[in-house]
N, C-alpha and C positions, 0 to 999 in steps of 0.2 A: 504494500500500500504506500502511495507515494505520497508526503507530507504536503502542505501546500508550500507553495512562492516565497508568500509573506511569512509563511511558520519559520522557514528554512532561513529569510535574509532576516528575521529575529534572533535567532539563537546565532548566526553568521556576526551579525551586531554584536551580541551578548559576549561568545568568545572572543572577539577584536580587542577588546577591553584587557584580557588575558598579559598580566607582568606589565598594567598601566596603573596597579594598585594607587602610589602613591603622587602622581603628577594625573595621570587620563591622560583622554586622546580629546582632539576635537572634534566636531561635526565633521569638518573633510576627512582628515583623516583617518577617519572609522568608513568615509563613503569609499578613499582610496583604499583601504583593504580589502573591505567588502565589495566590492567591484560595482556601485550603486551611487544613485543619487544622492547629493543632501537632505531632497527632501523626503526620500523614502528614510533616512537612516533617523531625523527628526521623529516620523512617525512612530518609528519601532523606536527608537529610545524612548517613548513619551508611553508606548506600553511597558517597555521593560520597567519606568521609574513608577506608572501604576503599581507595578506588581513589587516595588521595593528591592529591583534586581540594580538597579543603576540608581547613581544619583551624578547631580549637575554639581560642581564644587564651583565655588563663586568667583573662578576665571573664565566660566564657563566650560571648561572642561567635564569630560564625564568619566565614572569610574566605576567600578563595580559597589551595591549599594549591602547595607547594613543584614540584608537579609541574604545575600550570597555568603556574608561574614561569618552569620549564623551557622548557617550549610554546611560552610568548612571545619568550623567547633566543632558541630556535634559531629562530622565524619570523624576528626581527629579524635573524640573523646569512646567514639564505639572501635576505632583501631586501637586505642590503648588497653580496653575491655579484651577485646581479643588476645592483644600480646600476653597480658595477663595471665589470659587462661591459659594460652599454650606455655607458656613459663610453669603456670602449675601444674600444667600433664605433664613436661619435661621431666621436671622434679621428682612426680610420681613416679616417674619410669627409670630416671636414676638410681631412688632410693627402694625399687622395685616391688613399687605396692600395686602396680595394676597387672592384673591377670591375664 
């Protein structure tokens, strides 16, 4: 099933942003990566900062927004869950308590 246009130059927008954490990108040049208009890349930015994916920082630059921040914690805090465990299956298997 093939996504739409706009779904696609969305998320195209959304990863452009990708390693502009702390400066952004501007209008153009999110349209020069994403191979689009300014005004298409306006429209998809103005859904992504709906959704709390982007925000505009007051040189007008844009960046990845509070709720993408979010996203990344909670992935980092269930891969430490993880490591966790597997450190105590490790352990167990060490000190050869599992069967």
């Amino acid at each position: 099933l093939m996504a739409s246009n706009k779904g696609l130059r969305v998320l195209k927008v959304f990863k452009a942003l990708q390693g502009n954490t702390l400066y952004g990108l501007s209008n153009k040049e999110i349209a020069d990566i994403v191979e689009t208009t300014p005004v298409n890349v306006v429209r998809d930015l103005d859904d992504l900062i709906a959704e709390g994916l982007v925000e505009r920082l007051e040189n007008g630059r844009f960046v990845h927004g509070m709720q993408v921040l979010k996203i990344a914690v909670a992935h980092q805090r269930e891969v430490q869950k993880m490591r966790a465990r597997l450190d105590e299956v490790e352990q167990r298997i060490v000190r050869g308590s599992i069967n």
